[in-house]
N, C-alpha and C positions, 0 to 999 in steps of 0.2 A: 432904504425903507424896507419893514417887512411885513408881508400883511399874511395873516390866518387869525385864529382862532385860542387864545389860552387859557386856563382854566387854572385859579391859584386856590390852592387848598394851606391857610395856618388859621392855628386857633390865635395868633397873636393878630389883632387890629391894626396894629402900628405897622408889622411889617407886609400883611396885605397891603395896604396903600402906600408904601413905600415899593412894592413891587410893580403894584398898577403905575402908580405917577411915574418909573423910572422905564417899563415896558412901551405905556401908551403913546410915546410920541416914536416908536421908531413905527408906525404905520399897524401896531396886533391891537386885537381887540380883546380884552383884559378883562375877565370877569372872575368876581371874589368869592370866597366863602370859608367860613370857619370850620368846618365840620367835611368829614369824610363823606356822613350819610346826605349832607346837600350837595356837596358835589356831584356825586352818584347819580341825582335825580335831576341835576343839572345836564349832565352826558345823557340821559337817558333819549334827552328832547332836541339838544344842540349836539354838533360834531365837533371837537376840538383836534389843533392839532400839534397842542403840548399841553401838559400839565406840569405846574409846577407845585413842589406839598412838599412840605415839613416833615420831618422825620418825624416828630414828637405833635400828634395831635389830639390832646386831651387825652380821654382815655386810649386813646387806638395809635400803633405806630403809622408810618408812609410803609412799613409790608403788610398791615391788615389791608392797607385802600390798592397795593402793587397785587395782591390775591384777591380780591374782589374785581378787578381787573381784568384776572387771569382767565374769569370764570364768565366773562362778559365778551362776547363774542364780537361785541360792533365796535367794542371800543379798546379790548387787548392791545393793539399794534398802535397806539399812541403813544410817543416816547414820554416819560416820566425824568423830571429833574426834581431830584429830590434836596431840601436844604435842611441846613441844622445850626446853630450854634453848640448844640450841647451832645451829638451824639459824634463816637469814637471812628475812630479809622475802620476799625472790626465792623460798626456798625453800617457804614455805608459800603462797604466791600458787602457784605451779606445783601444789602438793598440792591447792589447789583446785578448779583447772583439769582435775587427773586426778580428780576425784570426793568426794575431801576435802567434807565440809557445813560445817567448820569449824575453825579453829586456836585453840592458847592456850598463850602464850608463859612457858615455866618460868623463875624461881619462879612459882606461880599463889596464891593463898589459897583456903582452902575456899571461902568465898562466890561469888569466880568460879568455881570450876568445879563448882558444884552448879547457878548460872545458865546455865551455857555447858552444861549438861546438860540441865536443864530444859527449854531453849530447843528442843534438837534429838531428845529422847526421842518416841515416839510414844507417846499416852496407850492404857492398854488400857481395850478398849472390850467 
């Protein structure tokens, strides 16, 4: 089991709840939203200690919400796992580069991304 705090950022419905339903039973507490600017106002008031976002969020990439991040003192050092079906290798190596901890290319199966989770959650202590 793992227990903290996550914060999923797509503009797609399907695959928030497909991340919630596949996250919430390993003990995180999973909370959704389509949009960059609710997330934002989300973190403002909760601590999380992952975020998971789409590279492709409507109008804004996952580097407009990785720089909005950068500029955000309480909440920068939250690792970011960024997913995609549709953006390129170039693209998640750059999402790196702006702060990204890690990429995982859609379709995912649960397995990987409860690993790809695992991996990058901070344990509470």
């Amino acid at each position: 089991m793992m227990t903290g705090h996550v914060v999923v950022v797509d503009d797609n419905r399907e695959i928030l709840h497909l991340i919630r339903d596949i996250l919430s039973p390993t003990g995180l507490e999973v909370v959704i939203t389509s949009s960059m600017g609710e997330a934002l106002e989300k973190m403002a008031f909760k601590r999380f200690n992952l975020i998971v976002a789409d590279y492709n969020l409507g109008e804004y990439t996952g580097l407009k919400l990785l720089g909005a991040l950068k500029m955000d003192e309480k909440n920068r050092d939250i690792p970011v796992l960024i997913v995609s079906g549709t953006a390129s290798k170039e693209q998640f190596e750059e999402a790196i580069e702006n702060g990204a901890s890690a990429w995982l290319k859609k379709p995912f199966t649960p397995t990987q991304l409860i690993e790809k989770v695992r991996q990058l959650i901070a344990p509470e202590t």
